[in-house]
C-alpha positions as CSV (number, residue, x, y, z in Angstrom):
1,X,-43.9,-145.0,76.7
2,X,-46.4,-142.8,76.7
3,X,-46.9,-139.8,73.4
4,X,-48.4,-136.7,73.6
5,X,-49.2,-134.4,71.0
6,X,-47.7,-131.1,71.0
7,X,-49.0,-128.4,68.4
8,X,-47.1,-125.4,67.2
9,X,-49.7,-122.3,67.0
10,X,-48.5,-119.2,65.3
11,X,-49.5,-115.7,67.4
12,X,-50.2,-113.0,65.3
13,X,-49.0,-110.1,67.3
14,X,-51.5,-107.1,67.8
15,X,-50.5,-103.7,67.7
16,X,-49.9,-102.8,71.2
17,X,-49.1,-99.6,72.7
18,X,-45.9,-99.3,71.6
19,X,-46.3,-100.5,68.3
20,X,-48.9,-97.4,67.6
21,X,-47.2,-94.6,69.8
22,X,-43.1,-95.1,70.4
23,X,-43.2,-92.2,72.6
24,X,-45.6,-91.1,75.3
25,X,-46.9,-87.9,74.4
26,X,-46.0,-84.9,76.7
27,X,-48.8,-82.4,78.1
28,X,-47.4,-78.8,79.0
29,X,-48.4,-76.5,81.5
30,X,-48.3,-72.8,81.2
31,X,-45.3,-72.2,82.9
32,X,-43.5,-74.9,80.4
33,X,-44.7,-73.7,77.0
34,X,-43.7,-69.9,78.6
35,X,-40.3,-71.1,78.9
36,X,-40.1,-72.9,75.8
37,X,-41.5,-70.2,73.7
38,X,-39.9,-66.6,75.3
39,X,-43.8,-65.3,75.1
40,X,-45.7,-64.6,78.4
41,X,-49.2,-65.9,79.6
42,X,-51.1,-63.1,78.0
43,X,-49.5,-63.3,75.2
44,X,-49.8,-67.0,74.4
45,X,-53.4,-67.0,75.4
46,X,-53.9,-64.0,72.5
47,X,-52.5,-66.4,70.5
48,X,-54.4,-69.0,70.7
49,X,-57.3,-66.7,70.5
50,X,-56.1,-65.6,66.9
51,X,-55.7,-68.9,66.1
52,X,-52.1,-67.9,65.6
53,X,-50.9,-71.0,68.7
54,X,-52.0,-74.0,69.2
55,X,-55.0,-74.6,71.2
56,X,-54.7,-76.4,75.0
57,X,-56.5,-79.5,75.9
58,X,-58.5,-79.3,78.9
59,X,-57.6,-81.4,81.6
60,X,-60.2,-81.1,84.6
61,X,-62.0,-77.7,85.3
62,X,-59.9,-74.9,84.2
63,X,-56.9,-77.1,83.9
64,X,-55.3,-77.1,80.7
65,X,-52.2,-78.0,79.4
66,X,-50.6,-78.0,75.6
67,X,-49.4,-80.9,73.5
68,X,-45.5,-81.2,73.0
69,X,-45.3,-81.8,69.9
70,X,-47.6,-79.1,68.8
71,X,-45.1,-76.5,70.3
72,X,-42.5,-77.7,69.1
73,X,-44.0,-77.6,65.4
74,X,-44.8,-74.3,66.2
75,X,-41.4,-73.2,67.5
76,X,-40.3,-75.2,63.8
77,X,-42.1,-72.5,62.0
78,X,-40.7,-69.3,63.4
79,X,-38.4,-67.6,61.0
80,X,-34.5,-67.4,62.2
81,X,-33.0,-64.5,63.6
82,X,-31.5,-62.7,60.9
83,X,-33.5,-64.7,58.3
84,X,-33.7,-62.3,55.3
85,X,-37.5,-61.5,55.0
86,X,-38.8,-61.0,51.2
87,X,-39.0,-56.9,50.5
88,X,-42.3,-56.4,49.1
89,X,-42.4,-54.5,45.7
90,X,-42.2,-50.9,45.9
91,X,-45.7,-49.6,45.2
92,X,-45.8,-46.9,42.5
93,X,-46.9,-43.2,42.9
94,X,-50.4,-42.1,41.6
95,X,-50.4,-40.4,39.0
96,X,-50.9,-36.5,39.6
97,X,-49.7,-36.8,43.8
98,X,-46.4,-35.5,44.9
99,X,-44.8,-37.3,47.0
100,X,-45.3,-37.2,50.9
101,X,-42.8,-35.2,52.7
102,X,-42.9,-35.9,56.0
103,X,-43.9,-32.9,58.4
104,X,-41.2,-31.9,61.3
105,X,-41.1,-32.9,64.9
106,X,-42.4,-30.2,67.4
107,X,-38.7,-29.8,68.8
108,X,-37.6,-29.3,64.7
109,X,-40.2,-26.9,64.8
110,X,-39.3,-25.0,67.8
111,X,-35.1,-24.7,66.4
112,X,-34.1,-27.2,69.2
113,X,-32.4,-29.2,67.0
């Protein structure tokens, strides 16, 4: 009878792809981050401008396209609809100025009202 050895090697798994990323990153066109965002192309690209949006990557040429999960942060950050906004304090007169009374409209004016 013939032996043979056999030996047991432990594998130390490396981080593969999914062990660093558990999603796959989406990339959004225009047209996409317009729909998810209500704002038009104009708009968006003002943004970005401002620094107010997130950038786009470039993808080849002129091609760009925005990161998923940057929109979506952004979207996170909006205010609600009928969130109640802080009032800012109510700055006081001068000293010495009256008050400004606003002037009347030119149909006021005129007795059409």
């Amino acid at each position: 009878m013939q032996r043979t050895a056999t030996q047991t090697t432990t594998i130390q798994a490396s981080p593969g792809p999914s062990d660093v990323r558990p999603y796959r990153e989406r990339l959004l066109r225009i047209d996409d981050v317009c729909f998810m965002t209500g704002l038009g192309r104009s708009t968006i690209y003002a943004k970005v401008k401002a620094a107010d949006f997130p950038g786009p990557v470039q993808l080849h040429g002129a091609s760009v396209a925005w990161r998923e999960t940057e929109v979506d942060a952004w979207i996170a950050t909006r205010p609600a609809v009928g969130a109640v906004q802080p009032v800012p304090p109510a700055q006081p007169a001068k000293p010495g100025r009256a008050p400004r009374v606003p002037r009347p409209t030119r149909a006021a004016a005129m007795g059409a009202i």
